[in-house]
C-alpha positions in Angstrom: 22.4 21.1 18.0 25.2 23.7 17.4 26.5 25.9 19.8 27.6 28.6 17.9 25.3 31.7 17.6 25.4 35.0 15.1 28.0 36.6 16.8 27.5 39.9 18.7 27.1 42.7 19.0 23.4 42.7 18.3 20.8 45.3 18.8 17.4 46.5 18.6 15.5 48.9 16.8 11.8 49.8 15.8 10.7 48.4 12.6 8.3 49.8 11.0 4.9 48.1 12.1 5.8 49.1 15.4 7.4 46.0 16.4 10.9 45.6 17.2 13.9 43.7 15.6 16.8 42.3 17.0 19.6 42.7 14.1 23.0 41.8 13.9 25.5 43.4 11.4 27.3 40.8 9.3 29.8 42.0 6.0 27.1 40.3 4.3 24.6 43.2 6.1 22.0 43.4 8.7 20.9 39.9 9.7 17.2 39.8 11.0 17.4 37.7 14.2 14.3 38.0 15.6 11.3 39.7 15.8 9.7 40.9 19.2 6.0 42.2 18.2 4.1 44.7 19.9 0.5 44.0 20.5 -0.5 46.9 22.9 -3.7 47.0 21.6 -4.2 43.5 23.3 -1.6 43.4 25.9 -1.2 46.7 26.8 1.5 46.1 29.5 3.9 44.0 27.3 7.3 45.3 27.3 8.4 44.7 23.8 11.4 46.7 23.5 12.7 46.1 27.1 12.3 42.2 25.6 13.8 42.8 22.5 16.8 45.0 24.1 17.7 41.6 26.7 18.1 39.3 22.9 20.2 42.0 21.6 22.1 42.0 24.6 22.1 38.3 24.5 25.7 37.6 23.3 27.3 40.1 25.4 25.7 38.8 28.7 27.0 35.0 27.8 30.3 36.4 27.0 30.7 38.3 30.3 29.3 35.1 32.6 31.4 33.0 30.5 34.9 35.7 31.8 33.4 35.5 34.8 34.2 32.0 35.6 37.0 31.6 34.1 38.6 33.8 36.7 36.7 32.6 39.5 38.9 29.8 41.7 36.0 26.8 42.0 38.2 26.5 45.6 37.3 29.5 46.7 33.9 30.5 45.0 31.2 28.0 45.4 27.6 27.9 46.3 24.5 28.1 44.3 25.2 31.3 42.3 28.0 29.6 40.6 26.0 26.5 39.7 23.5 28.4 38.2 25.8 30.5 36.4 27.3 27.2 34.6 23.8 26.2 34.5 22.9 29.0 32.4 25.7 29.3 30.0 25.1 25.5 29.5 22.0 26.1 28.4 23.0 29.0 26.2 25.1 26.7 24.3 22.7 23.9 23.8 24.6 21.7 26.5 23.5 20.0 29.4 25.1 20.4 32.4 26.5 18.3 35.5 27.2 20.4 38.6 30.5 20.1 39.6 31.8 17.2 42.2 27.9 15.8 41.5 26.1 18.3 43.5 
């Protein structure tokens, strides 16, 4: 599996049928990444735009954990919130993870 992803930014808008989309803009033009739908008539509590603005902020999340640890010393900042920050990006990029020092 590859590990690269459309790059960012992304965002969301309304399409539409009411759902919402999660575009990116390419130089080819807007690439449809996904599609969050919004079935309030069923599940009235479901927060599709709330879910579709967390994908479109997707790439900018990873980027920021990912500065994150490159500036933190693995001396000096350890514990579980840094394991599951590597644990996370890891998954993010289709890789599985060891924790550090096998912890």
């Amino acid at each position: 599996m590859s590990n690269k992803h459309t790059p960012g930014p992304w965002h969301s808008q309304r399409h539409d049928t009411g759902d919402f989309e999660v575009v990116a803009d390419t130089a080819a033009g807007q690439a449809e990444l996904a599609t969050v739908h919004c079935e309030a008539e069923y599940v009235p509590s479901l927060p599709a735009e709330a879910n579709a603005r967390l994908i479109a902020a997707a790439p900018e999340l990873l980027a920021a954990l990912v500065g994150l640890l490159e500036v933190m010393d693995p001396e000096h900042v350890t514990g579980s919130a840094r394991l599951h920050a590597c644990a996370v990006v890891a998954h993010a990029k289709g890789e599985s993870h060891e924790p550090e020092g096998g912890e």
